[in-house]
N, C-alpha and C positions, 0 to 999 in steps of 0.2 A: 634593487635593494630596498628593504623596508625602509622605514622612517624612523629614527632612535630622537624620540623628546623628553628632555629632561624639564620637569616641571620645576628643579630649584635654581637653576641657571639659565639666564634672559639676558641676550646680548644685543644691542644693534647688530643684525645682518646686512645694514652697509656698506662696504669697503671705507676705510678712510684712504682719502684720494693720495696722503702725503707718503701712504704705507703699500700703495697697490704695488703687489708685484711686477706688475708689467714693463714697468722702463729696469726694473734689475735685472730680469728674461733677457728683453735688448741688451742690457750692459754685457750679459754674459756671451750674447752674440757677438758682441764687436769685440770684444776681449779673448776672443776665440776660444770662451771654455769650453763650449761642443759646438757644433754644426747647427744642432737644433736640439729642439727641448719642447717637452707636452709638460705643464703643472696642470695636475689636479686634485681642488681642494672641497674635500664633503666635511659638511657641522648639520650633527645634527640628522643623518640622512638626508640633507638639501645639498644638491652641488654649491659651492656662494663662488666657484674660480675654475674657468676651464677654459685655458689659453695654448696655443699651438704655436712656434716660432722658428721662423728656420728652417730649413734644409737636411731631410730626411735623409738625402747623399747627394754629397759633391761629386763622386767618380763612381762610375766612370762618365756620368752625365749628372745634372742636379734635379734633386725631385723634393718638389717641398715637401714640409714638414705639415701632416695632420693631423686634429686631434685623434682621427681613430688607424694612425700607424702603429703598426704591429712591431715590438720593440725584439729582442732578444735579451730576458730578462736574468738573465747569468745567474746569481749565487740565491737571484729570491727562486730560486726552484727549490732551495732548502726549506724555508718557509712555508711557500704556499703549494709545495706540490710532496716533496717526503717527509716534513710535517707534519701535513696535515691528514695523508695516509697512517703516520705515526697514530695521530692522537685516536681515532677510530679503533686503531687496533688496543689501544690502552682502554678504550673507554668497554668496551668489548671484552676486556680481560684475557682477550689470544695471546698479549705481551704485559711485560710488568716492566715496572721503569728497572728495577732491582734485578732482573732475570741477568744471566752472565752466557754473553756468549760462549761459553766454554755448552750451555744447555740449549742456546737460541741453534748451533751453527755446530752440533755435532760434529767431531771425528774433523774437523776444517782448520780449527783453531790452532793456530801457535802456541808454546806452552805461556807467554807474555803476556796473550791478550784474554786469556781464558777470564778475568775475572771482569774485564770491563761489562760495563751496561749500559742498555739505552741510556739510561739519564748522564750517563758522563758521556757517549756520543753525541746528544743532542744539544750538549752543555759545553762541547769541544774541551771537555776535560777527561779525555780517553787516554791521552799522550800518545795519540798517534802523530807520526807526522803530518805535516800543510797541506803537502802538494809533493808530487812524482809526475815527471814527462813519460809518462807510461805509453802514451802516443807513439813514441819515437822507437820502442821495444815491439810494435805488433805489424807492423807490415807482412811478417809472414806468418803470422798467425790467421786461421780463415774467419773471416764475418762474423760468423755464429758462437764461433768460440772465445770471441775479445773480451766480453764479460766476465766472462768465470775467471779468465786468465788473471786478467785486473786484480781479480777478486783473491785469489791465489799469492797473486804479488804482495800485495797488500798484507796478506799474513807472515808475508816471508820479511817485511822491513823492519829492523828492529825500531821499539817505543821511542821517544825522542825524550820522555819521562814517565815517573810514575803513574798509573792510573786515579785521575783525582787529587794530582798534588798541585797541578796549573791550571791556566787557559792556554791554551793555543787552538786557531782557528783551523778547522781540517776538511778539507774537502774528502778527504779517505774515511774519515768517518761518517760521512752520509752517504760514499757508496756503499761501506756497509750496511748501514740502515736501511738502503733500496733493497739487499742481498737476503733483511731480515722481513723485510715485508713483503718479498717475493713467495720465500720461504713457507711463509705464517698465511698469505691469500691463495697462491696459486695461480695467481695473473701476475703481469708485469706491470709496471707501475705505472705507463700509460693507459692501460685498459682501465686499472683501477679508478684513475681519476676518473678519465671520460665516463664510467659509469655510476658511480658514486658521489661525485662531487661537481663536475664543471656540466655534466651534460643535465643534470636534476635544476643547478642552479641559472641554467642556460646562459652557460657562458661560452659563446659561440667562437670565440677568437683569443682562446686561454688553452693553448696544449701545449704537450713536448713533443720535441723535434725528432721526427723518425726517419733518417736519412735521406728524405727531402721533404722541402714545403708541401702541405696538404692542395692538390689539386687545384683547387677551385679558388685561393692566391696566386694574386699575381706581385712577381720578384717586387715593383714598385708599391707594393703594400707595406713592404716594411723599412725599415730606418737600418742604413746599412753599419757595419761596424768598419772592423780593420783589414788594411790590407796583407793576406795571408803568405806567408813564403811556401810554405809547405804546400798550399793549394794553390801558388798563382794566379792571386786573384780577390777585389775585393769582396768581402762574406757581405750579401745582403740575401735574408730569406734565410740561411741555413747561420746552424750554429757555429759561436764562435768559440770557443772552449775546445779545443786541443782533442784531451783525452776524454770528453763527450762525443766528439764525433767521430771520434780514430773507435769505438764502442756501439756505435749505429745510431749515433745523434743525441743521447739523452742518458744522464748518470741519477743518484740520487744529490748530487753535487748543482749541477747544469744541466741546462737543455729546454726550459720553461721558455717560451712564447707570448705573449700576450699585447692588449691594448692598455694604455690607461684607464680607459673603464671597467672590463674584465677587471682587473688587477682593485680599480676600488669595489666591485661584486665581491668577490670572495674575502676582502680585506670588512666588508659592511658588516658580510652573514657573518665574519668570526667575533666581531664587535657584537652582533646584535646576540649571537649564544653569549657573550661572555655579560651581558648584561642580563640575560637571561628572558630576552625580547624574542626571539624565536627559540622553538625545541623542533626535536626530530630527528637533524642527524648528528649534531653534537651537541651536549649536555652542558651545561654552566661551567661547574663543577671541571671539566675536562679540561675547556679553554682559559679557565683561570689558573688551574696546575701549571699549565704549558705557557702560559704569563707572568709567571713567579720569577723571577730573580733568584738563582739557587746562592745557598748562602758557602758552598765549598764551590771550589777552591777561593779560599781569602783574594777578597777586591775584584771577582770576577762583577761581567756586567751583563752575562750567559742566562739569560730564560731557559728555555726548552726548544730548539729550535727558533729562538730569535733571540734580539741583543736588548738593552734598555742602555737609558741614556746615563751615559758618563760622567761624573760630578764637572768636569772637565773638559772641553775638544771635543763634545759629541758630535755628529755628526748631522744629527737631532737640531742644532743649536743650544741654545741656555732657556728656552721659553717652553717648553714641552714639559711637560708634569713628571713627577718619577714616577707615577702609575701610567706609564708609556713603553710599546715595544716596537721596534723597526728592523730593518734590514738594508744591506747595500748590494748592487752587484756588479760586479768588475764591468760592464760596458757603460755602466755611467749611470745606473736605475737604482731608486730607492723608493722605500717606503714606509709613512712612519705614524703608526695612530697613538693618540693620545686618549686611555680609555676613559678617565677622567673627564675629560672636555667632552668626549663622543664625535672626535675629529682624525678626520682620515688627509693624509698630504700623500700623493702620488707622485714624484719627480722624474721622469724618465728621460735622459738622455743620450745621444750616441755619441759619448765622448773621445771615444776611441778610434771614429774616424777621421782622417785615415789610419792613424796614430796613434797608438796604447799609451804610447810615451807620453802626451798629453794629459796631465793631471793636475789641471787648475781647477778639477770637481772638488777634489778637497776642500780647497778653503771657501770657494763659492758655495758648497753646497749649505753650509750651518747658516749663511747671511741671507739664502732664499727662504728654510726655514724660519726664523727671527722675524724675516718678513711677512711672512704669511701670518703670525703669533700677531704682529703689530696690526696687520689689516685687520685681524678678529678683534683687537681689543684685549689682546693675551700680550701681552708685551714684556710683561714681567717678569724676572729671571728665576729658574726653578729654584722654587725651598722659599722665593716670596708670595706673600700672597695677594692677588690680582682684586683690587677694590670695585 
């Protein structure tokens, strides 16, 4: 990743020793928020924090935790994998944020969903619903057909509201979204990355999950999650999301891969377009759309594909800038730049080992953040300002 230096902001890149993350890391250990945990913190294009703790899986044997463990990065595959497929085709003009799938998705359409559009899918203000155990409906459906089926489903659910009148969070809306960039390229949405985005940026250890780990990992490279009923057995290497891999491993929902550094690669390049520090393959102008805060539905907190920070309870903490966007993903992984600062936080966790039930990431997670603000000398709560 390049180097992003802001000539009007000059911090000490010291840690302050009273603010190091590192004994909170421990605290989370012993307090058994996850098993283990990778922070990584870039200012600046300079790593200034890259810590590894912990125990990448306890069962069925224990393997510690590395910094370059390979995570299963659950809901940020909406982010940094359909996306940011998204925004190329916008930038490109093949899709318009205003197009209606009743014209993306011909003759497919339910008569409900015909006016919705990318920007209220992107924005989870489609009023589709959350979530469907679509999984549990396709055993006898063959491999190849699980897809479309989904896809089929999903038209036949009625809205949960009107298009554009709320938020709610959907992962049916970004298998759409995969369904529309399949559509609009003509590859699937693996190939598309590998060729466009992770393989140009060389991000060696950043895919989606295609019915099993790529060859040349081994099961111990990556950080295990939960133990599965349906599969008998705990998931390390393969995906954990249901109805990703009941689908052949990968949705436009789930199914992203990666390390902590991969994850701050492609988290750099979209900082370094949005400041308009690299060009080529996306445009300023692109990444700052897809960075915007949409102003419908009233009190949403919905970018384009990603969230910003909440006056309130972010998850963010209270120290991140409101020119800030992030993500979370149900195995314990987040991620959250602050475009303002030109600071990237990487948190990835297995929190769900063994155990989903396990959700003390919630409140630890704002007080790691917080942390990291105070070791920069950002300490100060959004809307003050940092002297």
């Amino acid at each position: 990743m390049g180097t992003c230096i802001s000539k009007e902001e000059k911090i000490d890149m010291r840690p302050l020793k009273s603010a190091n993350p590192d004994k909170l890391l421990e605290e989370g250990l012993s307090d058994r928020v996850y098993p283990g945990a990778v922070l990584l913190v870039v200012h600046r294009g300079k790593r200034v924090f890259f810590r590894a703790v912990g125990h990448a899986a306890l069962e069925p044997r224990p393997i510690l935790m590395k910094m370059g463990t390979i995570f299963d990065l659950a809901s940020l595959t909406k982010p940094l994998a359909t996306t940011l497929a998204m925004m190329k085709l916008v930038e490109q003009e093949r899709v318009n944020l205003e197009d209606t799938l009743e014209g993306l998705l011909p003759g497919q359409v339910s008569e409900d969903k015909r006016a919705i559009t990318p920007r209220l899918l992107l924005s989870h203000a489609s009023g589709m619903a959350d979530w469907q155990p679509f999984y549990s409906r396709l055993d006898a459906v063959p491999p190849g057909q699980r897809k479309q089926q989904v896809r089929e489903w999903i038209m036949d659910i009625p809205l949960v509201s009107s298009p554009g009148s709320e938020a709610l969070y959907s992962d049916l809306g970004f298998m759409v979204l995969e369904w529309i960039i399949e559509l609009k390229t003509g590859k699937n949405l693996n190939e598309l990355l590998l060729d466009q985005w992770y393989g140009p940026l060389g991000l060696r250890n950043l895919f989606l999950y295609e019915q099993t780990r790529p060859p040349h990992l081994e099961k111990t490279a990556f950080a295990a999650t939960e133990f599965c009923r349906r599969r008998n057995r705990i998931l390390q290497g393969e995906v954990h999301d249901e109805n990703a891999y009941a689908v052949g491993g990968y949705a436009g929902h789930a199914g992203l891969f990666g390390t902590a550094e991969d994850v701050s690669g492609i988290a750099g390049f979209l900082l370094e377009c949005y400041l308009g520090m690299r060009k080529g393959l996306l445009q300023p102008d692109t990444v700052r759309a897809f960075f915007t805060r949409q102003g419908e539905p009233e009190d949403t907190t919905w970018a384009l594909g990603w969230d910003t920070p909440s006056r309130s309870g972010s998850s963010a903490g209270d120290c991140f800038s409101e020119k800030s966007v992030g993500h979370l993903g149900f195995t314990g992984t987040s991620l959250w730049m602050d475009l303002e600062r030109q600071l990237l936080v990487i948190f990835l966790t297995n929190r769900v080992h063994p155990s989903s039930e396990n959700e003390k990431i919630k409140a630890f997670r704002p007080r790691i953040h917080n942390r990291v603000m105070e070791m920069l000398g950002f300490g100060k709560r959004r809307g003050e300002a940092n002297g």
